[in-house]
N, C-alpha and C positions, 0 to 999 in steps of 0.2 A: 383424568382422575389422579393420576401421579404428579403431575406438576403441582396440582391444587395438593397433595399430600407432604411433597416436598418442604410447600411453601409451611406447612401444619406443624413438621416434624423440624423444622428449624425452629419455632418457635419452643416446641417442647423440650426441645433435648438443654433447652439453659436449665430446668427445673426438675428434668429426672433423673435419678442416678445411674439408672440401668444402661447400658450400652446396648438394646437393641432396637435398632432402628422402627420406625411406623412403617417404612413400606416393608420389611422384613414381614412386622409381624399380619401386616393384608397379605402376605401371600402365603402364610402360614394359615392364616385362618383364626389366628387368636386376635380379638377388637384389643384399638389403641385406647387404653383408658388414662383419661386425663382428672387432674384433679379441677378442683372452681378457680383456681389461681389460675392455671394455665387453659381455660375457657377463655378467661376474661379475656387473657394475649392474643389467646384466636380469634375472637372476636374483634377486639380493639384493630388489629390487622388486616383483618378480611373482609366484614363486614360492609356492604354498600354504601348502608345512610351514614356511617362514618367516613368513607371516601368522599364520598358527595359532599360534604361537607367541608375535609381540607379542599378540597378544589374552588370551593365557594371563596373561601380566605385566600387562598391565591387568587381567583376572579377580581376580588374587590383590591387586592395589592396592585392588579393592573390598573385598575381604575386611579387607584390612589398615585402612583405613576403618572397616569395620563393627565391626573388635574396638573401635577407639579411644574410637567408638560409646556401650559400655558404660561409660566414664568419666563421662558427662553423664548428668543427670537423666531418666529417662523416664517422660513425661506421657500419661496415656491419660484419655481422656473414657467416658463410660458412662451409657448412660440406656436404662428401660427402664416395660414400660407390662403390667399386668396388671388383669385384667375378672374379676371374681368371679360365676362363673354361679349358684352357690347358697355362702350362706351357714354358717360352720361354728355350732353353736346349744351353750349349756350350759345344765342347768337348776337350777333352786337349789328349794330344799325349803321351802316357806312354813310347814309345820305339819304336827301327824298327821292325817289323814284329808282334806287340801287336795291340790289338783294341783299338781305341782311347777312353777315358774314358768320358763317358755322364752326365754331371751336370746342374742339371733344377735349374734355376734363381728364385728368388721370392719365394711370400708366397701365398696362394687361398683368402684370405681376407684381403682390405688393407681399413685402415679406417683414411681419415683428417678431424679434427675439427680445424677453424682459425677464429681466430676475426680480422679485420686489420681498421686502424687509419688514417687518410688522411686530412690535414688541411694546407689550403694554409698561409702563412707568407709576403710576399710580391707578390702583384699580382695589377698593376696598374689597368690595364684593368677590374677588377672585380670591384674595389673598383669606379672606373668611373663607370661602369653600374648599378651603385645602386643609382645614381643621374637619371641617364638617367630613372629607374623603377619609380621613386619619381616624375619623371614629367608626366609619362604615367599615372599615378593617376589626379595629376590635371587638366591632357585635356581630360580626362573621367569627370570629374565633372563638366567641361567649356562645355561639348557635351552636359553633362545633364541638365546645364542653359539654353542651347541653345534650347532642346525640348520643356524644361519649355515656353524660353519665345514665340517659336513659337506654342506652346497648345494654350496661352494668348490669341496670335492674331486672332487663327481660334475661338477659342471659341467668344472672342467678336465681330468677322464678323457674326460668325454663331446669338447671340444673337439680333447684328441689324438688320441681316437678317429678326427676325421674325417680329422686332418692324415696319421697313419698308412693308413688308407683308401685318400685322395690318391695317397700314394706308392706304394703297393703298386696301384691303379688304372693309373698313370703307369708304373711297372715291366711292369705287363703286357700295357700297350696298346705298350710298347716290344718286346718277347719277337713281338707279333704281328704288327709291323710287320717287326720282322728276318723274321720267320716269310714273310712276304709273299714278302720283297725274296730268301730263299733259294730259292723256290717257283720266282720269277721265273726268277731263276738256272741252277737246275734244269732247267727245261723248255725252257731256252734250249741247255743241253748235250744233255738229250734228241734237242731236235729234229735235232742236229748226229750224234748216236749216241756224246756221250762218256760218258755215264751210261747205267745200265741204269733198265728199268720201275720195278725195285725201290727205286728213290733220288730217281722222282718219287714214285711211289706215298708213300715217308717223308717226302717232303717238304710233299706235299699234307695228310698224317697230324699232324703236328708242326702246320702250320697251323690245322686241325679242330678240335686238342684246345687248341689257344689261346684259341678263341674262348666258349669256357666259363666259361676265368678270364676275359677280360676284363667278360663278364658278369656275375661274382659280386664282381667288384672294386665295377663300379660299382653293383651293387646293396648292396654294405658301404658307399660314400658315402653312399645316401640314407638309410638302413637310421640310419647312425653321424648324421645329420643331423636326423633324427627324435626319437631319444632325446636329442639337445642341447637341440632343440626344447619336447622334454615338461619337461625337468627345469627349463628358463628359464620354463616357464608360457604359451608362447607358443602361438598358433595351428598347429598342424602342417601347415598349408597353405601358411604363410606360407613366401615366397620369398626363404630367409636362407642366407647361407654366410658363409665364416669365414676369415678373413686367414694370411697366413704358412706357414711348412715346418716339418717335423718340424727339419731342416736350422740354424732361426734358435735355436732351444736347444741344439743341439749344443755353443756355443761359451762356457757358462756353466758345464758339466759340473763341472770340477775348482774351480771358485768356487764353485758350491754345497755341494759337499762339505764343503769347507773352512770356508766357512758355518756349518753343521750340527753340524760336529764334536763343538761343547761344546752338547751338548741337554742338556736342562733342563724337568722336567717343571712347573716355576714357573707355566706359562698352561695346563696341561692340560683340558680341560673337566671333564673326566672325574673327576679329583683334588678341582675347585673343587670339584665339587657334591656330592664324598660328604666334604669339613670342612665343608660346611653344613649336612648333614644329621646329621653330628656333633656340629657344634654345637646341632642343633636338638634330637637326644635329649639331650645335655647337659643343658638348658634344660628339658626334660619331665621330666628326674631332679628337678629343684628343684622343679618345680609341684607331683609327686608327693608332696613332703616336707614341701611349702606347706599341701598338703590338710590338716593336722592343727594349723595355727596358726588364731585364731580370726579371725572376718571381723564389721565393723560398717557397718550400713546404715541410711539415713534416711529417713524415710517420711513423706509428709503426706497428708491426704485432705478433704472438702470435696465438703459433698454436699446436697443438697436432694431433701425427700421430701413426697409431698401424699397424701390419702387421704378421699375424699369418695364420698358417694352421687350420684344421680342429679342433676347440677346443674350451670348454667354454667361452664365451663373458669374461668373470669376468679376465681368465686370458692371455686375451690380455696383449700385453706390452704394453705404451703407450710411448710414447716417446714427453717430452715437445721442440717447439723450439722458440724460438723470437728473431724480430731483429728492430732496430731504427735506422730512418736516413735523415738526411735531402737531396733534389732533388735541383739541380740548373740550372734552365733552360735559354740559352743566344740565340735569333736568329741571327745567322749571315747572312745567305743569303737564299731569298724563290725566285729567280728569277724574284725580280721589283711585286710581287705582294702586298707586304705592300704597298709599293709607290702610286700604281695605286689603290689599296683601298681610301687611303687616299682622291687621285684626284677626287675619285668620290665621298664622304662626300663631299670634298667641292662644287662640282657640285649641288648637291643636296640644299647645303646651299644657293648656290646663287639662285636657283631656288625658293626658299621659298622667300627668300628677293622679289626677281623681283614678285611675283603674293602678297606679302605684300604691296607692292606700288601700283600694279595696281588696290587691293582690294579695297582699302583707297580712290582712284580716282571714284570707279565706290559706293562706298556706300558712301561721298559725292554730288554725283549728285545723287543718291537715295535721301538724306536728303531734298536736293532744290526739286526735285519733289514730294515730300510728302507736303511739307511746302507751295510750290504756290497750289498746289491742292486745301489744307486744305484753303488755302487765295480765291482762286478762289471759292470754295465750301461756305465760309462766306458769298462773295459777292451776287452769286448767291442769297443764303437763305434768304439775307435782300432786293433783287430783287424780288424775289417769295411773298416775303409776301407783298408787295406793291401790285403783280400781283394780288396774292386771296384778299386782300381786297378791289382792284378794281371788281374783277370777279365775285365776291360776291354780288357785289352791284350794277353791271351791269347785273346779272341774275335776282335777286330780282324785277328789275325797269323792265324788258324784262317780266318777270311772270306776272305782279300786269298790264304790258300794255294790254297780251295776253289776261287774263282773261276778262280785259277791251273791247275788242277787237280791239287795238290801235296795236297791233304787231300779227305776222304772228309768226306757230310751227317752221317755220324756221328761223327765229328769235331767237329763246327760245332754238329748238336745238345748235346752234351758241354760246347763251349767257351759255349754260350747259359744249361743249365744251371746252371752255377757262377757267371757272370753273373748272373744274375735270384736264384740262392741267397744270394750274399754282399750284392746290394743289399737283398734285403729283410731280411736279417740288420744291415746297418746300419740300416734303419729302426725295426727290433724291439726293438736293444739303446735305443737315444733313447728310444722308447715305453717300454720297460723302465724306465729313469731317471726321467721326467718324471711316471710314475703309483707310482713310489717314494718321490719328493721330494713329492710332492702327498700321500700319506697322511702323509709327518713329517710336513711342516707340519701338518697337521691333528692328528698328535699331539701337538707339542710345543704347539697352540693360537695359532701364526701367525694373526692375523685379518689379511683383504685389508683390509677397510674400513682397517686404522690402517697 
């Protein structure tokens, strides 16, 4: 857990001012609260399917390596050791009525030692697949943008998550405190005989059923705190919380919009990686067409070979041989299957094309439904706070009646209500916006890092 806090608390200390360390403050007992900025680093650092990913891009840089590979001469060694248990024998005919004479073949020990050379000269088809390994690199890094910037968007869901949580905790630890202070109230007129049984009995009831939500609020804190946790990579133990209000985005609302307006699917992830893929069946239509041009290769060889009976290593004979030559290889007929290769590269290609137009169709109508959301979710918010400042002010007036004894607990219930309705409907429509704006960006391909 310290190691992993270590690696958390290097990250943060570029971006806090404070000089006390995160494992300081775990062993104090006060949580490391970080802001969405310094989430996103944790994230971007830690997180799995972001590692997985740069190692993809190194993977296919191997590969890309290994095609190049094929351009340089490849040199293999080869030696090998054979023991003749019985002799093969032929006989030759001395005469008529003589035995034919028996001559054994070979030697009991034969030894080759060969080094051989092999390097291609003209070879289209190779020399094409070394573009095609060069784009299999950059749609591994376009994949890796792509984790990048979908961490982004869970990480900042997960963060409003908590801030929404917050609010909606803080709304109904407020609901339970009025709840208290009407109880108070209540039992205070009871005891006097200005209320009936019946209006403590509600009031006591109204209290009771308070105390549920406030429990499921703060259980959606740790619950929304957790999942931040998993998707940063970090320990779920660890004692982290998270800076600021639903409240401090409210005031960017109609800048963001505006922002947005001219989307642009220019950095889309999504886009890049199927014109790579396009281009990369492109590139496999030529190789296909390649296959019928002719290919020339260079070969040398160089070999030592020994073959003796039973007798000291040292005086083996060896015998040197080598030979050089160049290979010319011309396809003339493979029965239509180059042909029908080809047919289906191009298959393939139109196939990318046609799901690149429909792609394009369906993450513009993504863009419009993020963008009225986000417009709807404004409207709302500047709605809501009309709402709480009337609701606020119509519970105040409903209280100060009650106490009076000018209004009834059902009244005050009614007037708590619409209170605790319209606040968390302001915090809904924010939350609405802010996990709006969070998937554009991620469509339009906003990177944090830049």
């Amino acid at each position: 857990m310290m190691k992993k806090l270590a690696v958390i608390t290097a990250v943060i200390a570029g971006f806090l001012a404070v000089s006390v360390s995160a494992s300081a403050q775990e062993e104090t007992g006060a949580p490391v609260v970080i802001t969405l900025e310094q989430a996103l680093e944790i994230g971007l650092s830690e997180n799995v399917s972001v590692k997985v990913a740069d190692m993809e891009i190194e993977r296919t840089g191997f590969a890309k390596k290994g095609t190049y590979a094929s351009l340089f001469p490849q040199i293999d060694l080869s030696a090998s050791y054979q023991r003749t248990i019985k002799k093969q024998a032929m006989f030759m005919a001395m005469g008529e009525g003589q035995e034919p004479m028996k001559i054994e073949v070979g030697m009991y020990n034969t030894i080759n030692a060969a080094t051989s050379v092999a390097m291609p000269l003209v070879n289209a088809q190779l020399w094409k697949s070394l573009k095609i390994s060069g784009l299999d690199v950059e749609l591994a890094v376009e994949k890796a943008r792509a984790s990048r910037l979908d961490l982004v968007t869970q990480v900042k869901n997960a963060y409003y998550s908590i801030l929404f949580a917050k609010e909606a905790a803080e709304v109904y630890n407020q609901v339970y405190e009025n709840a208290l202070q009407n109880l108070a109230e209540t039992q205070k007129k009871y005891d006097v005989q200005k209320v009936s049984e019946m209006d403590l009995i509600r009031a006591k009831t109204t209290v009771e059923n308070a105390i549920p939500n406030v429990y499921n609020a703060e259980s959606s804190v740790i619950l929304a705190l957790w999942q931040l946790k998993a998707v940063l990579g970090v320990d779920l133990d660890m004692n982290l919380d998270v800076a600021g209000k639903l409240s401090d985005y409210a005031q960017h609302m109609l800048y963001d919009i505006n922002e947005n307006n001219d989307a642009s699917l220019e950095n889309n992830s999504t886009m890049k990686q199927l014109a790579i893929q396009a281009e990369q069946l492109a590139e496999n239509i030529k190789i296909q067409k390649y296959a019928a041009l002719p290919s020339l290769a260079a070969s040398f060889n160089f070999a030592y070979m020994s073959m003796a009976n039973d007798v000291a290593f040292s005086e083996f004979p060896w015998i040197p041989y080598s030979t050089a030559g160049l290979s010319l290889s011309i396809p003339i007929f493979a029965g239509g299957k180059r042909y029908q290769q080809i047919r289906q590269a191009k298959n393939q290609y139109e196939q990318v094309k046609l799901q690149v137009s429909n792609t394009e169709r369906q993450l513009k109508v993504a863009i419009r439904q993020s963008l009225a959301t986000m417009e709807t979710s404004m409207k709302s918010y500047y709605a809501a706070q009309s709402a709480v400042a009337s609701a606020q002010k119509g519970y105040d007036i409903t209280e100060a009646s009650y106490k009076a004894g000018r209004s009834t607990l059902i009244e005050l219930n009614d007037a708590q209500l619409a209170l605790t309705q319209s606040r968390l409907s302001e915090s809904q429509a924010i939350m609405n916006f802010l996990t709006a704006k969070a998937q554009l960006e991620q469509t339009l391909g906003h990177d944090f890092t830049e």
